[in-house]
C-alpha positions as CSV (number, residue, x, y, z in Angstrom):
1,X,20.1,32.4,-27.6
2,X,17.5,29.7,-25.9
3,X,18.4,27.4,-23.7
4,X,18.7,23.4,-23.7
5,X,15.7,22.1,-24.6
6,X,14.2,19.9,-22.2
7,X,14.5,16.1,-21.8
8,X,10.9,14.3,-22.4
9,X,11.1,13.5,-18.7
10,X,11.6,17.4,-17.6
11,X,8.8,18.2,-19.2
12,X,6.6,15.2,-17.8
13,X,7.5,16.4,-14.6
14,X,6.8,20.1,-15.4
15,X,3.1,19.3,-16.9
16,X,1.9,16.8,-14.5
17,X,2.8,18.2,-11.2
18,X,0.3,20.6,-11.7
19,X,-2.7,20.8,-9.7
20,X,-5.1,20.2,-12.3
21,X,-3.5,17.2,-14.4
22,X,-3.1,15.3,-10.8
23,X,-6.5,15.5,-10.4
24,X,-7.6,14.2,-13.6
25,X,-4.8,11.7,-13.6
26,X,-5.9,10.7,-9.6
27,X,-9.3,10.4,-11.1
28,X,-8.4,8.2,-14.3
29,X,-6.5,6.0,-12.3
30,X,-8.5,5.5,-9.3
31,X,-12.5,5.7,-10.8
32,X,-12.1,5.7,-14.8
33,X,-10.5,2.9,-15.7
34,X,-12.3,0.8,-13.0
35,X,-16.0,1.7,-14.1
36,X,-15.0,1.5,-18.2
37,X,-16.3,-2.3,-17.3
38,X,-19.8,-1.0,-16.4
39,X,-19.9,1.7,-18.6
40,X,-22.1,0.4,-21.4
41,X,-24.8,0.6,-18.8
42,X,-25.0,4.2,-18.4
43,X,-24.9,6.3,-20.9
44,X,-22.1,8.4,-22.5
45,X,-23.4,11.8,-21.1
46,X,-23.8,10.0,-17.5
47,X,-20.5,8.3,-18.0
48,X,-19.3,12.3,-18.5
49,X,-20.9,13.8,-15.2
50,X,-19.2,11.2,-13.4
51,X,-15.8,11.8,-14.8
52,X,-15.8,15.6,-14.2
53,X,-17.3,14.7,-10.6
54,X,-14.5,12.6,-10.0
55,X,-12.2,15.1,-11.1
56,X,-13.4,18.1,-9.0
57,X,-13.0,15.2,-5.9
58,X,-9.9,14.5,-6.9
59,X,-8.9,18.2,-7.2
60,X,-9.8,19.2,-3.8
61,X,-7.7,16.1,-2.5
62,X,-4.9,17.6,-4.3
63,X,-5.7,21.3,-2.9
64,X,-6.4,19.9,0.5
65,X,-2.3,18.7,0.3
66,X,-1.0,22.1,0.3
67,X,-2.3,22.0,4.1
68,X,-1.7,18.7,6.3
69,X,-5.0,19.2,8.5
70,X,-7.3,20.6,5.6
71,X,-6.1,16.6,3.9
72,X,-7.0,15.2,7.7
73,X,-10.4,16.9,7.4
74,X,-11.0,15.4,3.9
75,X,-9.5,11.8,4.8
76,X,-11.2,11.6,8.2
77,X,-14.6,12.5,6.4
78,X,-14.5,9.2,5.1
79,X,-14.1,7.4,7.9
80,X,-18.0,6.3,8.1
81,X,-17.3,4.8,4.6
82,X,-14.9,2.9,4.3
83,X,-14.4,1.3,8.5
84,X,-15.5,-2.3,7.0
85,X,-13.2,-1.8,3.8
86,X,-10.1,-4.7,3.2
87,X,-7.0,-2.9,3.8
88,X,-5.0,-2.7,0.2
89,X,-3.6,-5.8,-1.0
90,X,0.1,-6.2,-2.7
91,X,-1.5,-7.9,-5.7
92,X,-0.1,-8.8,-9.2
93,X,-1.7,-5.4,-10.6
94,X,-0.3,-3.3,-8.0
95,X,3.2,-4.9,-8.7
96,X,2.4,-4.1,-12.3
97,X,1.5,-0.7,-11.5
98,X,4.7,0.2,-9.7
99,X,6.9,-1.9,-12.1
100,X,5.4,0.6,-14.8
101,X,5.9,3.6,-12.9
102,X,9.5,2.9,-12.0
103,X,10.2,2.5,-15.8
104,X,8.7,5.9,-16.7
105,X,11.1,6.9,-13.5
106,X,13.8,5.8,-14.8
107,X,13.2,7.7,-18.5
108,X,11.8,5.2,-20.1
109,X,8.6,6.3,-21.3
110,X,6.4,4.6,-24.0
111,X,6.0,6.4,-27.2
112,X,2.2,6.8,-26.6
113,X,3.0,8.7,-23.3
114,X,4.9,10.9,-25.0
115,X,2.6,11.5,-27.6
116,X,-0.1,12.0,-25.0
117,X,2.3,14.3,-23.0
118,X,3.0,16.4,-26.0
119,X,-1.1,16.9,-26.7
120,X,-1.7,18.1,-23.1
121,X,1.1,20.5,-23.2
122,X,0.4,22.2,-26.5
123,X,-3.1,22.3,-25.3
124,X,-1.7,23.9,-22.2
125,X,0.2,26.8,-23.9
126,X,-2.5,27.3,-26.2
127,X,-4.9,27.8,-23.2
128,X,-2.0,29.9,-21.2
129,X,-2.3,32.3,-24.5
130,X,-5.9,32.6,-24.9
131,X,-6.1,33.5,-20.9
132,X,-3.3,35.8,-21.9
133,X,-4.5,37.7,-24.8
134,X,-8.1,37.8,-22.6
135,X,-6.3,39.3,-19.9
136,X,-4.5,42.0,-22.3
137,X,-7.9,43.0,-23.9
138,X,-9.0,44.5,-20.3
């Protein structure tokens, strides 16, 4: 007999507390949707490199956490660029931000979310299946 199946929010939490979707998420949110305003100025496959690049920066953040001085390494190698930055602001799009987040918290989550959220886990298994039947042909 199979257990419960999980709640929508279950699985969010399953599926993007892995390593790999924080990155890309880290990387959406913090470099992708702030550049989408330049991006007719470079071109798709440039707009591409950077993506992945800001992935695989965002993935060894999210690596480096596993260890509190391997993340002081990464954060203090920054230092030199951003001593002159404005510290962060409580603006109306970081209220935004938080009021959304709290709503997904709280189990409400957008039908596009979920439809997202179902796409990245089915391509998930199927990728957990191909590695599997690779690993079974050896």
């Amino acid at each position: 007999m199979k257990g419960k199946e999980p709640t929508i929010l279950e699985l969010a939490n399953r599926v993007v507390h892995s390593d790999d979707y924080k990155a890309k998420a880290i990387a959406y949110f913090i470099f992708r949707e702030l550049i989408e305003d330049v991006h007719d100025r470079i071109s798709d496959d440039e707009m591409a490199e950077l993506n992945r690049r800001a992935v695989d920066r965002a993935y060894a953040l999210v690596k480096s956490m596993k260890s509190k001085n391997l993340t002081t390494g990464i954060l203090l190698n920054c230092a030199y660029g951003i001593r002159e930055w404005d510290n962060p602001r409580d603006t109306e799009e970081y209220r935004a931000i938080i009021a959304r987040a709290n709503t997904i918290a709280d189990g409400d989550i957008p039908s596009h979310l979920v439809s997202c959220l179902r796409s990245y886990v089915q391509r998930q298994l199927e990728n957990e299946e191909a590695l599997s039947s690779n690993q079974q042909e050896f």
